[in-house]
N, CA, C and O atoms as a DFTB+ gen file, in Angstrom:
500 C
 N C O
     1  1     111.571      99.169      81.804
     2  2     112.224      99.827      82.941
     3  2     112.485      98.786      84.041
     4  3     111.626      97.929      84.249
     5  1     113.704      98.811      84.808
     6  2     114.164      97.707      85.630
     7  2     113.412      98.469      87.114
     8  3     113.371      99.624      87.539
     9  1     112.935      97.287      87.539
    10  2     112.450      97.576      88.827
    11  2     113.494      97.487      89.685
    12  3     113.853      96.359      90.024
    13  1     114.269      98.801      90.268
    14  2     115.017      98.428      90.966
    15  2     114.503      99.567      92.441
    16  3     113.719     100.509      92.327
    17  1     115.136      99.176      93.631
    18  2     114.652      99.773      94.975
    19  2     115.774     100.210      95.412
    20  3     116.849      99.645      95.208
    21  1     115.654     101.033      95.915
    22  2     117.216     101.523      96.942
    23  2     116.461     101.873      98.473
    24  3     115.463     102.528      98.772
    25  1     117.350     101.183      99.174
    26  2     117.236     101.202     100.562
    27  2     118.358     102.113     101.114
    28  3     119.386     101.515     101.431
    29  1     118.339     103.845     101.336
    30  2     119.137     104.225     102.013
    31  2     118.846     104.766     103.635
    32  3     118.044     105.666     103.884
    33  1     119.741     103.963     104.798
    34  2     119.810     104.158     105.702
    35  2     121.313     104.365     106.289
    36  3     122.295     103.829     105.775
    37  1     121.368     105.211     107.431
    38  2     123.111     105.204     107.936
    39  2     123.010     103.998     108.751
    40  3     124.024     103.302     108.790
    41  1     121.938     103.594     109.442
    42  2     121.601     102.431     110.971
    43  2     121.779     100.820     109.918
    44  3     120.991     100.831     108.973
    45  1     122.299     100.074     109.960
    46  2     122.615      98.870     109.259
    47  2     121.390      98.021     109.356
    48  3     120.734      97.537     108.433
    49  1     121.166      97.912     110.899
    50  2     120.289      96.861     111.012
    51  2     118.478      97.845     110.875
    52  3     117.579      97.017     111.026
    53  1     118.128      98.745     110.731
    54  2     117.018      99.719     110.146
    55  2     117.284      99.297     108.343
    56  3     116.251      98.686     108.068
    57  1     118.207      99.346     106.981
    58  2     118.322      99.032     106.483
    59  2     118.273      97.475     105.837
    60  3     118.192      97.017     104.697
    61  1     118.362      96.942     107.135
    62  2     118.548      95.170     106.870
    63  2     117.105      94.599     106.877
    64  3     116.706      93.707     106.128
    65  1     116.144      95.444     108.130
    66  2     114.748      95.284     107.954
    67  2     113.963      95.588     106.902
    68  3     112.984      94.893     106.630
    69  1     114.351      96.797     106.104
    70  2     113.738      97.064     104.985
    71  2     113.982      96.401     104.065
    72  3     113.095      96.288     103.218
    73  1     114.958      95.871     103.911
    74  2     115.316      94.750     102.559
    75  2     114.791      93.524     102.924
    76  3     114.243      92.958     101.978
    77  1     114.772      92.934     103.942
    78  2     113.844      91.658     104.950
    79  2     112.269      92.221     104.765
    80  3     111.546      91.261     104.498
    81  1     111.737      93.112     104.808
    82  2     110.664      93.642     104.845
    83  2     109.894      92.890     103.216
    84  3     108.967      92.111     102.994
    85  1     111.013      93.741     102.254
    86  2     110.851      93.606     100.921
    87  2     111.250      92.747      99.785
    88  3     111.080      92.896      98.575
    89  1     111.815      91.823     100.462
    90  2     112.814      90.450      99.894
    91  2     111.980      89.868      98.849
    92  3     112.295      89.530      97.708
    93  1     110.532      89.801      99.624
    94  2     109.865      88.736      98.483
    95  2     109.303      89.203      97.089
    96  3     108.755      88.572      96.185
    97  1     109.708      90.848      97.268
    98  2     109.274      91.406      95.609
    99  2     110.730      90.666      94.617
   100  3     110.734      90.656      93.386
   101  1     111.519      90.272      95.218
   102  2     112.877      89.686      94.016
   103  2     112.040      88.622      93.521
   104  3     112.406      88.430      92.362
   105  1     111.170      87.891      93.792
   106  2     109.958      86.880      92.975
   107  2     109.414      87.404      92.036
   108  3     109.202      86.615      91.116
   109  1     108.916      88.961      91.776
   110  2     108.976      90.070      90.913
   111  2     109.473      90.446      89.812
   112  3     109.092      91.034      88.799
   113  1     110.938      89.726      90.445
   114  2     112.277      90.666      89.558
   115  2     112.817      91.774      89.929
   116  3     113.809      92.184      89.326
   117  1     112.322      92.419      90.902
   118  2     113.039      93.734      91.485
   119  2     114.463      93.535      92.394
   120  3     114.547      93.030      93.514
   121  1     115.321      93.973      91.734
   122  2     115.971      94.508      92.085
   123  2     116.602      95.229      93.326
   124  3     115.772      96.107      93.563
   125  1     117.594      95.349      94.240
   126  2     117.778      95.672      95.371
   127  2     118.974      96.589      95.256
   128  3     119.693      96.343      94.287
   129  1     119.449      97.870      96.246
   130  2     121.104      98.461      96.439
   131  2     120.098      99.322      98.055
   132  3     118.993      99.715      98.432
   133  1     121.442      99.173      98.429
   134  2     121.535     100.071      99.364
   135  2     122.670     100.881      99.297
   136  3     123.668     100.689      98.603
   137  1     122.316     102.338     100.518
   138  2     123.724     103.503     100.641
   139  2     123.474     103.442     102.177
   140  3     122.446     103.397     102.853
   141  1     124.645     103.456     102.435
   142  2     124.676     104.190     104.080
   143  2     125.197     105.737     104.471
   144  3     125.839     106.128     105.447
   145  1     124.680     106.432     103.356
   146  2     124.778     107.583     104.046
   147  2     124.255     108.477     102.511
   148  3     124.166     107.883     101.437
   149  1     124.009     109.675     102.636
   150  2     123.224     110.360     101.749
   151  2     124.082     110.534      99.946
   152  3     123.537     110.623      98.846
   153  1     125.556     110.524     100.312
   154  2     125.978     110.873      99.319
   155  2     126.220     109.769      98.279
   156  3     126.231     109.841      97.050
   157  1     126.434     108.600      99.208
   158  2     126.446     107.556      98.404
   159  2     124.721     106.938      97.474
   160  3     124.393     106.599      96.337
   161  1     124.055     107.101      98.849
   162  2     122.277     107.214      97.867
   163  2     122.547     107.674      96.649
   164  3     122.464     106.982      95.634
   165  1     122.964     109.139      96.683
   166  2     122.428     109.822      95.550
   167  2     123.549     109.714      93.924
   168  3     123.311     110.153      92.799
   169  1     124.620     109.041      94.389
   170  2     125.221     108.757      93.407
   171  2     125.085     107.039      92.804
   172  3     125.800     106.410      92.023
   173  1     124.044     106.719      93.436
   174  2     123.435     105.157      93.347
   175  2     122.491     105.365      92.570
   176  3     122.240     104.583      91.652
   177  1     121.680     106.643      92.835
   178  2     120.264     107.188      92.118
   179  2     120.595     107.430      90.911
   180  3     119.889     106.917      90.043
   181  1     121.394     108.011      90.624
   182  2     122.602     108.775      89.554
   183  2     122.508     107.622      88.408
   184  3     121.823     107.509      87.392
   185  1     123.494     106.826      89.021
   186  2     123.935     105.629      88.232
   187  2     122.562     104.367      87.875
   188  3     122.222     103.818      86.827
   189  1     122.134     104.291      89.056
   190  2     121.151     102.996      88.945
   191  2     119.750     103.425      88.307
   192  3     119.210     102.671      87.497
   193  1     119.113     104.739      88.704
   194  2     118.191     104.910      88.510
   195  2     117.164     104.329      89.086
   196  3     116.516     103.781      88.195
   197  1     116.694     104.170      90.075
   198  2     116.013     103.290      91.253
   199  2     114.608     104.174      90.891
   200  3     114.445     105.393      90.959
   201  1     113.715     103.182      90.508
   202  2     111.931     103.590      90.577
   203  2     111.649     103.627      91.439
   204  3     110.514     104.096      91.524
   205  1     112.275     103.242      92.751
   206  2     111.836     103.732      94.360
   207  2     112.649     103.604      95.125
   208  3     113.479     102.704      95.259
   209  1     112.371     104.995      95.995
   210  2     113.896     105.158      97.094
   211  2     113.399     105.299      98.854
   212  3     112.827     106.282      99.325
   213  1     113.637     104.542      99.319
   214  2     113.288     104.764     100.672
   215  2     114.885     105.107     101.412
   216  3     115.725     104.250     101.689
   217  1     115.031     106.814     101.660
   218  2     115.677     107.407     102.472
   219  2     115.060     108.137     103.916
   220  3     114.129     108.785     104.394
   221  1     116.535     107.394     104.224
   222  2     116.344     108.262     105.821
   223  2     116.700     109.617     105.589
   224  3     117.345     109.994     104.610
   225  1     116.186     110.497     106.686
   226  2     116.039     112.043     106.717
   227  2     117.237     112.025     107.289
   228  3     117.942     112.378     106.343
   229  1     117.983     111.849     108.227
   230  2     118.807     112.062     109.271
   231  2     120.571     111.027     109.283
   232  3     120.940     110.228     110.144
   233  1     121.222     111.407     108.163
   234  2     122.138     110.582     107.517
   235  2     123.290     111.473     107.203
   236  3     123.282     112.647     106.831
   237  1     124.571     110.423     107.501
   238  2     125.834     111.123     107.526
   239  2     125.944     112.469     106.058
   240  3     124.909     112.664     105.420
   241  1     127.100     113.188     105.718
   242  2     127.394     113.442     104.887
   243  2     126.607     114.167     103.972
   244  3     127.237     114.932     103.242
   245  1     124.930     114.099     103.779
   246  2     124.176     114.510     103.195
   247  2     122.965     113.748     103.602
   248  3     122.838     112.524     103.609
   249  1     122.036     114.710     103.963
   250  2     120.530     114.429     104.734
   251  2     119.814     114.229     103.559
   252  3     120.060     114.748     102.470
   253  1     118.976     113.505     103.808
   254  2     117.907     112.729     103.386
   255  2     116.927     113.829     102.446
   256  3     116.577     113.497     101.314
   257  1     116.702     114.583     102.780
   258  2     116.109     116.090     102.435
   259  2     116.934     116.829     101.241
   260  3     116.345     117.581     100.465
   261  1     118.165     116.602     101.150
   262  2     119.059     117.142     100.199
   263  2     119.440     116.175      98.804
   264  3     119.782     116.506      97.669
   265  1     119.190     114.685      99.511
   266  2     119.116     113.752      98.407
   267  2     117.974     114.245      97.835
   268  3     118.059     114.498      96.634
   269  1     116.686     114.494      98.505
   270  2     115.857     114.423      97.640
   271  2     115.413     115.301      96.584
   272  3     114.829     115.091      95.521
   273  1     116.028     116.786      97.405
   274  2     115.887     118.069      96.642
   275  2     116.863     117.823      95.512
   276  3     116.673     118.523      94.517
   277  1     117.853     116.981      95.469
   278  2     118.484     116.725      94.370
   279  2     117.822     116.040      93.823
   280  3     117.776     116.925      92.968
   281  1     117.331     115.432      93.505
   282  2     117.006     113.962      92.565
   283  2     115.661     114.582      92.267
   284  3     115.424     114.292      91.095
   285  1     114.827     115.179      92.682
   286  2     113.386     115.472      92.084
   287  2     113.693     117.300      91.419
   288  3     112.867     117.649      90.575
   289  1     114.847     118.405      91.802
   290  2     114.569     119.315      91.446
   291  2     116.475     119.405      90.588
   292  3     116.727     120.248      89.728
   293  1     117.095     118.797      90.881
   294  2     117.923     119.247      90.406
   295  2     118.631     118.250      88.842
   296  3     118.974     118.570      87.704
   297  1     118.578     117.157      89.512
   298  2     118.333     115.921      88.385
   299  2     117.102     115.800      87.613
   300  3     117.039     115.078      86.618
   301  1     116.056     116.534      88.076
   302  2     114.868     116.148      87.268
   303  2     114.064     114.898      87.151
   304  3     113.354     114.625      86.183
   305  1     114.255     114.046      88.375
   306  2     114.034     112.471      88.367
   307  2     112.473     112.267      88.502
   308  3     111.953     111.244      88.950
   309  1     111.927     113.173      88.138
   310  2     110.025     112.596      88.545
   311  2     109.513     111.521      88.365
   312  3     108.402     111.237      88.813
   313  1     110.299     110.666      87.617
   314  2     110.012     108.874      88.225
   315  2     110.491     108.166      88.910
   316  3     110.330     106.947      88.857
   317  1     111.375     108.916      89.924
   318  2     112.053     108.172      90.941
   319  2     111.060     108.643      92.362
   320  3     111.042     109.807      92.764
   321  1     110.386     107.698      92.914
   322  2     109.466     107.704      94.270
   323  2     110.523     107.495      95.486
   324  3     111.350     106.697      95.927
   325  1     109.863     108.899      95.750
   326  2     111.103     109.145      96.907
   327  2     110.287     108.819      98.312
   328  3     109.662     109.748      98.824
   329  1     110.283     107.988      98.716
   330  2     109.546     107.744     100.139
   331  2     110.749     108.158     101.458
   332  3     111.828     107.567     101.470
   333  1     110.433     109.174     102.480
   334  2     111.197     109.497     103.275
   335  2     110.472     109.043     104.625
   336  3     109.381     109.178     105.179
   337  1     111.809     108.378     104.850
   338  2     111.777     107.154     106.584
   339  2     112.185     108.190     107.636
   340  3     113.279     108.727     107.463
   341  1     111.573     108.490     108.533
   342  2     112.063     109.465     109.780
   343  2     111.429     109.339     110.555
   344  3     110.223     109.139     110.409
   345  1     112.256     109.442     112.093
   346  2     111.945     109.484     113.569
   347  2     111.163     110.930     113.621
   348  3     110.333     111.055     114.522
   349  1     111.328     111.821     112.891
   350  2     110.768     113.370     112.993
   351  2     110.007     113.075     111.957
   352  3     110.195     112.810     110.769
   353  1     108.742     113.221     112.956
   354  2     106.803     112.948     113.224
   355  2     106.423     114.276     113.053
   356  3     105.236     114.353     112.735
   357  1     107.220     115.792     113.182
   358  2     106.438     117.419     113.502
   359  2     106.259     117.428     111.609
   360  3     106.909     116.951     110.678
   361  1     104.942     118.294     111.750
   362  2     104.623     119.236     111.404
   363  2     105.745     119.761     109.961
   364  3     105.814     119.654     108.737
   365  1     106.228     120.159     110.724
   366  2     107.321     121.188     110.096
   367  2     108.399     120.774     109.309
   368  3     109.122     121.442     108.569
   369  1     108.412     119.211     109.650
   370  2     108.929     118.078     109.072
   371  2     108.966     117.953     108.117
   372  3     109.819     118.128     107.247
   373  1     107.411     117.411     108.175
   374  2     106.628     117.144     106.690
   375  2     106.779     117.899     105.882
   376  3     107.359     117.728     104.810
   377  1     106.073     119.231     106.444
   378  2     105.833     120.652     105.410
   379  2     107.679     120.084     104.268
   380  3     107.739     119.875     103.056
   381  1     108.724     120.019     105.200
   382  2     109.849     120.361     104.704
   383  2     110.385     119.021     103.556
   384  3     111.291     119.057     102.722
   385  1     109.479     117.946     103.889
   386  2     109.410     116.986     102.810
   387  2     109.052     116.600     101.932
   388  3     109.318     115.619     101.238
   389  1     107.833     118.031     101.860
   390  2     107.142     118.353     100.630
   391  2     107.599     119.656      99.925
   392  3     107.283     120.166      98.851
   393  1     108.321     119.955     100.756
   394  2     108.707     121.388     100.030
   395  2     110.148     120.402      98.929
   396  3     110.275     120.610      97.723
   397  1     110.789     119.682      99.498
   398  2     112.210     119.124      98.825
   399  2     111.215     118.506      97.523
   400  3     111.393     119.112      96.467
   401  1     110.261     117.453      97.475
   402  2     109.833     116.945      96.506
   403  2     109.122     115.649      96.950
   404  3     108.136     115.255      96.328
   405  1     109.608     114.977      98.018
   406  2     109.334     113.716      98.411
   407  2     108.050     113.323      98.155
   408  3     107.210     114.186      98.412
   409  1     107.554     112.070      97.638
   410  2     106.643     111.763      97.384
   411  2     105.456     111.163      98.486
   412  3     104.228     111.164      98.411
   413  1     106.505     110.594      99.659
   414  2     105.817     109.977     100.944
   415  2     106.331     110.590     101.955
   416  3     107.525     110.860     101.820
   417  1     105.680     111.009     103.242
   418  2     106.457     110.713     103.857
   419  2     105.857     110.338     105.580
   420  3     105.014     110.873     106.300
   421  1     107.181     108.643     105.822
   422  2     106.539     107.815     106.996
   423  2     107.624     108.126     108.159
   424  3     108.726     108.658     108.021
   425  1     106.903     107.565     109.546
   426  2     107.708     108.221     110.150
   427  2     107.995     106.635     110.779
   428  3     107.341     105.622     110.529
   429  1     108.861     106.732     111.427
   430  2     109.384     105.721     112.239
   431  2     108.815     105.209     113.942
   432  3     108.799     105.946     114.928
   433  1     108.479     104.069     113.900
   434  2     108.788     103.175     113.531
   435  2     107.468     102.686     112.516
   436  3     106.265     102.805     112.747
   437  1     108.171     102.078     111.280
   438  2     106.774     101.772     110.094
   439  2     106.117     100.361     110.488
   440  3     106.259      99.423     111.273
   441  1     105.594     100.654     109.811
   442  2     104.715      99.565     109.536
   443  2     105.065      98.427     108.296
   444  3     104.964      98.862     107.148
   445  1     105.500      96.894     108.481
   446  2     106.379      96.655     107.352
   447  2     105.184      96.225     106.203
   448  3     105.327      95.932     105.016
   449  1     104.004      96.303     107.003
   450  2     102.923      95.733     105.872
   451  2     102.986      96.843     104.996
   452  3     103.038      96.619     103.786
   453  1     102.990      98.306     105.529
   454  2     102.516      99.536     104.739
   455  2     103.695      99.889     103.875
   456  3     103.583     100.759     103.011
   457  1     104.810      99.249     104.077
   458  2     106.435      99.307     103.047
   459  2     105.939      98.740     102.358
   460  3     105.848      99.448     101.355
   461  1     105.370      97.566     102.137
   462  2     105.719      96.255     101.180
   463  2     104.545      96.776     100.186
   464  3     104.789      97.187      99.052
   465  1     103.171      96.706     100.778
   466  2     101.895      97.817     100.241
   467  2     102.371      98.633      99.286
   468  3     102.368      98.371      98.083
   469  1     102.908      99.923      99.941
   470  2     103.695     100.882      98.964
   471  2     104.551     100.476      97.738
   472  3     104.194     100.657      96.574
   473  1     105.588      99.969      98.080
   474  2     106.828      99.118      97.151
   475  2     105.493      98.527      95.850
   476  3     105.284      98.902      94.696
   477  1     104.798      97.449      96.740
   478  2     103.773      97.171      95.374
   479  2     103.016      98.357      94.396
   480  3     103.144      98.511      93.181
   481  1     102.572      98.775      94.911
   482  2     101.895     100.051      94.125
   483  2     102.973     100.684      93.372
   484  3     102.774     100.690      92.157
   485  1     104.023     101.198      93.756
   486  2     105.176     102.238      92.939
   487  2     105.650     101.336      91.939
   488  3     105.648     101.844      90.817
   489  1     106.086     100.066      91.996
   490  2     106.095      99.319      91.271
   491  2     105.487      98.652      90.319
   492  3     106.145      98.084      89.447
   493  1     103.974      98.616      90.347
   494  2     102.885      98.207      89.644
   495  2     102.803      96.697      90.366
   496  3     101.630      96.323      90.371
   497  1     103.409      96.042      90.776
   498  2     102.954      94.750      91.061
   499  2     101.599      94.241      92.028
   500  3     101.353      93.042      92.164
């Protein structure tokens, strides 16, 4: 299985950190794509099949929440680790990021040690 990551964010430079964050797993062999906006994610997920997805909640065209309810309930993807990136910290949030399927979920602003941490583990490295 190709270790590949998808970085979807709509904010360019929030996206540019996460791939800067995670650069040094390509020593790995992993793999990199990004989407800037939900619909393109999920037709990246589609095609690429990404073993880990760090989406934003709050993204043009299709929210972060709808990628995911796609890809874990409607695609059936239960090996795709859906880690969800969001400024919305409530409660009610969460509940709603576990109700879609998401496997994580961090809120903004992260921690880049606790990305790279994660990325290792989902990955096995």
């Amino acid at each position: 299985m190709t270790r590949r990551v998808l970085v979807a964010d709509d904010e360019p430079h929030i996206r540019l950190l996460i791939l800067q964050t995670l650069e040094e797993l390509e020593d790995d062999g992993v793999e990199f794509s990004s989407a800037a906006d939900g619909q393109q994610a999920l037709e990246l997920i589609k095609t690429e099949h990404p073993r880990l997805v760090f989406l934003d909640v709050m993204m043009p065209v299709m929210s972060g929440f709808d990628v995911c309810r796609a890809v874990k309930r409607e695609l059936g993807f239960a090996d795709v680790h859906v880690v969800l990136l969001t400024a919305k910290g409530q409660e009610v949030d969460r509940q709603k990021g576990a109700e879609v399927g998401a496997d994580v979920y961090m809120t903004k602003p992260f921690d880049p040690d606790e990305l790279l941490q994660r990325a290792r583990q989902v990955l096995g490295l």
